[in-house]
C-alpha positions as CSV (number, residue, x, y, z in Angstrom):
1,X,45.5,47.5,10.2
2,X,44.5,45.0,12.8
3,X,41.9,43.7,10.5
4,X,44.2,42.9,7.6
5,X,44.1,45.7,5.1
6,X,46.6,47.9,4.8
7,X,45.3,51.7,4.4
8,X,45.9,55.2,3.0
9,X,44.4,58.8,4.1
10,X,42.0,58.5,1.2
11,X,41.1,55.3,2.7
12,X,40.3,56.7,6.4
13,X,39.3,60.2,5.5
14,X,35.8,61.6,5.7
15,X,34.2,63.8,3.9
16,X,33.3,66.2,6.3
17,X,36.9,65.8,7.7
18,X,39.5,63.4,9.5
19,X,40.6,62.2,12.6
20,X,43.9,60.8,13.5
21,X,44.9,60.0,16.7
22,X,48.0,58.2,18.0
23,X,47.2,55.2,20.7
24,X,48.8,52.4,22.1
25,X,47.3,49.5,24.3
26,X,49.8,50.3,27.4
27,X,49.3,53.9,28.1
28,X,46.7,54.9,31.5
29,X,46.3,57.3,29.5
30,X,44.8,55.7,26.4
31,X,43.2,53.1,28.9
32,X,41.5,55.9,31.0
33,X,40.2,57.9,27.4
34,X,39.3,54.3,25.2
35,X,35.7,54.1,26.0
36,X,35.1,57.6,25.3
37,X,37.1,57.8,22.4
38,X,35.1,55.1,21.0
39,X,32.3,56.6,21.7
40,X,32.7,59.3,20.4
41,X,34.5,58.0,17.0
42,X,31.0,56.1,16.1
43,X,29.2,59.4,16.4
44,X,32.0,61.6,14.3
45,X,32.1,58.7,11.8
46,X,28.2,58.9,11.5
47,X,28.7,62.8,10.9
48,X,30.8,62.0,7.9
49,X,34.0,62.5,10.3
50,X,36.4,59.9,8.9
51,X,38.7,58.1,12.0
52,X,41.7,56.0,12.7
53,X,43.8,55.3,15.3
54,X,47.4,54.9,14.9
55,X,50.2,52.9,17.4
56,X,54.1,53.6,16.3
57,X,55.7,52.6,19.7
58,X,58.2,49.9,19.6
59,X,57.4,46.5,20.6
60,X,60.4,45.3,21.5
61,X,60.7,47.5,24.2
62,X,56.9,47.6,25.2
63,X,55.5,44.1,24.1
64,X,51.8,44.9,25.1
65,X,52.0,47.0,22.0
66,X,52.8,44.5,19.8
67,X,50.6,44.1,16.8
68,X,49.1,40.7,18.3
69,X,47.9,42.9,21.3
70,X,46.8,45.5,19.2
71,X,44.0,43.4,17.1
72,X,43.4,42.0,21.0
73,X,42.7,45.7,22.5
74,X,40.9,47.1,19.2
75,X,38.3,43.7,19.4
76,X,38.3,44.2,23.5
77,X,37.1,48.1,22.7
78,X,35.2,47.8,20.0
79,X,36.9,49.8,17.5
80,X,34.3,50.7,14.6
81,X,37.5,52.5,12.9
82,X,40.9,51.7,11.7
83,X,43.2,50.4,14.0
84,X,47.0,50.7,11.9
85,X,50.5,49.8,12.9
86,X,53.3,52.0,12.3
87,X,56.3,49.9,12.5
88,X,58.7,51.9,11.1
89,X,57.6,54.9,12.9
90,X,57.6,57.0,10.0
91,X,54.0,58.1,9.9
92,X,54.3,59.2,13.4
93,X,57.5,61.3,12.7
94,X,55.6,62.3,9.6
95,X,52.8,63.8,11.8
96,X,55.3,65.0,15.0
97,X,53.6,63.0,17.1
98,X,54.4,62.9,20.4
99,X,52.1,61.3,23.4
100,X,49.4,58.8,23.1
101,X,46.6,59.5,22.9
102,X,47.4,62.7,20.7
103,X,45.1,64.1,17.8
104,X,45.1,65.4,14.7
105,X,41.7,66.8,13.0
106,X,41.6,67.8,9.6
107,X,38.9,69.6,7.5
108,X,37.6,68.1,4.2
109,X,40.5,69.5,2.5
110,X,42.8,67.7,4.9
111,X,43.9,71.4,6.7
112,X,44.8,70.8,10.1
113,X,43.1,72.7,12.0
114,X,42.7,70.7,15.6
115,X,45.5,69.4,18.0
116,X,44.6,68.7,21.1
117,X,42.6,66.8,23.8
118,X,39.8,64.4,23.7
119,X,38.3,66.1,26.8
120,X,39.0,67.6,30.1
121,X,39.0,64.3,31.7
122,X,42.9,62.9,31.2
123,X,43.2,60.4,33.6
124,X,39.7,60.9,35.2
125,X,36.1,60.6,34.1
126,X,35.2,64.0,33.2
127,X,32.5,66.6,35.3
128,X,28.9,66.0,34.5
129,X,27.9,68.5,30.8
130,X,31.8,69.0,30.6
131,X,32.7,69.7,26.9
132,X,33.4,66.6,24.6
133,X,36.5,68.5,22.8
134,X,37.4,66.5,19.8
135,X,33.4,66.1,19.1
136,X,33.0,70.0,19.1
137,X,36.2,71.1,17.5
138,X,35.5,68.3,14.6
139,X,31.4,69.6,14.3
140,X,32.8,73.1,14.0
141,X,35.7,72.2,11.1
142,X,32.8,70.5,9.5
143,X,30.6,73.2,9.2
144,X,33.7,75.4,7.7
145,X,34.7,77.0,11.1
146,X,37.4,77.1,13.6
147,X,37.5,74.9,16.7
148,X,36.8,77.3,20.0
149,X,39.6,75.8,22.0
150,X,42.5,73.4,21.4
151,X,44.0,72.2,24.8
152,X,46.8,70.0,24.6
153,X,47.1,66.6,24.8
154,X,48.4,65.0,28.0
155,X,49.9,61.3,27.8
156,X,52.8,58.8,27.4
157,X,55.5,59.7,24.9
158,X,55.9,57.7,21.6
159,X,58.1,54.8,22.5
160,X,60.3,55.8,19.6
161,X,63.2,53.0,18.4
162,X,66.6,53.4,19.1
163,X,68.2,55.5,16.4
């Protein structure tokens, strides 16, 4: 993690459910979504929502994802939640990740049972009373339901190592 400690799921898990969501510092993507993401991490985390954030992409080949920049971007943002490396990519192949930002919500019993968007905004800020996504799939997996709608995530690919 970019604050020193190195972490399991048990570690990042909540016990109303977990989060994962792949990131890097590079992406428009990520840039456009990072405030909100924040945002709403601190209020999933104070629902008992556990959260971290996860960059795999190589370095080499895209340097402002190095782990120097990623302590940088997390203290820039804010980040109230883990912000872990994945060198080896393994975790990332582990999970089939695939764009950044992409998420993974789990129920207590670590079930997935959302993968998708953080909202409708991508890119954009989204409409006025547009749904916050994640927020409402992750209240409903809380309270022992299924998430309404799981959209997609749209972003950069996983800047995977050369085999």
């Amino acid at each position: 993690g970019t604050d020193g400690r190195t972490y399991s799921l048990d570690d990042v898990a909540g016990p109303r459910g977990t989060v994962i969501v792949f990131i890097c510092n590079h992406c428009p993507y990520v840039k456009a979504v990072i405030d909100r993401l924040v945002a709403d991490a601190k209020l999933l985390m104070a629902e008992g929502i556990g959260v971290a954030a996860i960059c795999a992409n190589d370095a080499r080949t895209h340097p402002e994802d190095s782990f120097p920049k990623m302590k940088e971007f997390a203290r820039l943002h804010g980040f109230t939640f883990p912000y872990l490396h994945d060198e080896s990519q393994t975790v990332a192949r582990a999970y089939n990740a695939v764009c950044t930002p992409d998420f993974f919500g789990y129920d207590a019993a670590r079930k997935l049972k959302y993968r998708g968007r953080l909202d409708e905004g991508g890119r954009a800020t989204p409409e006025p009373g547009a749904k916050r996504e994640l927020v409402e799939a992750m209240r409903a997996i809380a309270a022992g339901r299924e998430p309404a709608e799981q959209t997609p995530s749209i972003g950069c690919s996983i800047k995977w190592k050369a085999a």
